[in-house]
C-alpha positions as CSV (number, residue, x, y, z in Angstrom):
1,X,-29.6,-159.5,113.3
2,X,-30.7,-162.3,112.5
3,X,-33.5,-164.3,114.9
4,X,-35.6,-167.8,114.4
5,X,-39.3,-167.4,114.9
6,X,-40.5,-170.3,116.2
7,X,-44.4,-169.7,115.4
8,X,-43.8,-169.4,111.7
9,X,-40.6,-171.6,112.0
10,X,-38.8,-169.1,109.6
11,X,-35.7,-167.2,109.7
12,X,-36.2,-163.3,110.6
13,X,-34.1,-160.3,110.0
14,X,-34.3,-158.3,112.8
15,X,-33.0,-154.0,112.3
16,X,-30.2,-153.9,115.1
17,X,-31.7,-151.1,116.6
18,X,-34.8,-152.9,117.7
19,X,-32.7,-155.5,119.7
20,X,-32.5,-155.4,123.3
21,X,-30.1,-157.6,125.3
22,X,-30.8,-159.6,129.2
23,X,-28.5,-161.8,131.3
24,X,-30.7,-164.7,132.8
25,X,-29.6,-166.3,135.6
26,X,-30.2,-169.8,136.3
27,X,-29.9,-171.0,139.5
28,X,-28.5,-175.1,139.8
29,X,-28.1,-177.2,142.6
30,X,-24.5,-176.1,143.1
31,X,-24.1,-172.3,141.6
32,X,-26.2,-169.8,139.7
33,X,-25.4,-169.1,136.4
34,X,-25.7,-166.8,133.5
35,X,-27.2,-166.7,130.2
36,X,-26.6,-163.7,127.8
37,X,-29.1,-163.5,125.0
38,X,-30.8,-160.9,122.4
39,X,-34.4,-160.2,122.2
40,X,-36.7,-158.6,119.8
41,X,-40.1,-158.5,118.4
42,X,-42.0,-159.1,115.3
43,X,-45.7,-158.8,114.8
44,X,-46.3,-159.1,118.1
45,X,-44.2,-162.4,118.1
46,X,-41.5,-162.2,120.8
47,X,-37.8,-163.8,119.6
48,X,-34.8,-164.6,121.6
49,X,-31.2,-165.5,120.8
50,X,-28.8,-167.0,123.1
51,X,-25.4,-165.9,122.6
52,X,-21.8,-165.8,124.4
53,X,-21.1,-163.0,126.8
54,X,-18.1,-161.7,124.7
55,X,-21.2,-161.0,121.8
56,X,-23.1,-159.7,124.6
57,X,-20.7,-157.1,125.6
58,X,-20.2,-156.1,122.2
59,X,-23.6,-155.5,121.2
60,X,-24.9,-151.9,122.2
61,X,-28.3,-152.3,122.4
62,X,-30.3,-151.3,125.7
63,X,-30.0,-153.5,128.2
64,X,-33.6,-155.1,129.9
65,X,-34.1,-157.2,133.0
């Protein structure tokens, strides 16, 4: 998968099975709602995706709070 590190400002190729996945939820004035996105790690160097929830369910990668 394919991740944008933002300390190096380069694109990163990520193995799939080193990607987790988290919902985030945001809470507004009027209703709470969810982000889905993928993260992973690289020399120490966290990454994150966002991404739609159909990707999200697809994806089979462990799931992290």
């Amino acid at each position: 998968m394919k991740f944008y590190n933002l300390k190096t400002r380069t694109h990163v190729e990520v193995e799939d099975s080193k990607v987790k996945k988290r919902k985030v939820f945001i809470k507004t004035k009027s209703a709470e709602q969810v982000r889905y996105q993928f993260v992973a790690e690289e020399n120490g160097t966290p990454l994150y995706k966002l991404c739609s929830e159909k990707d999200y369910t697809a994806f089979d990668g462990e799931e992290i709070q």
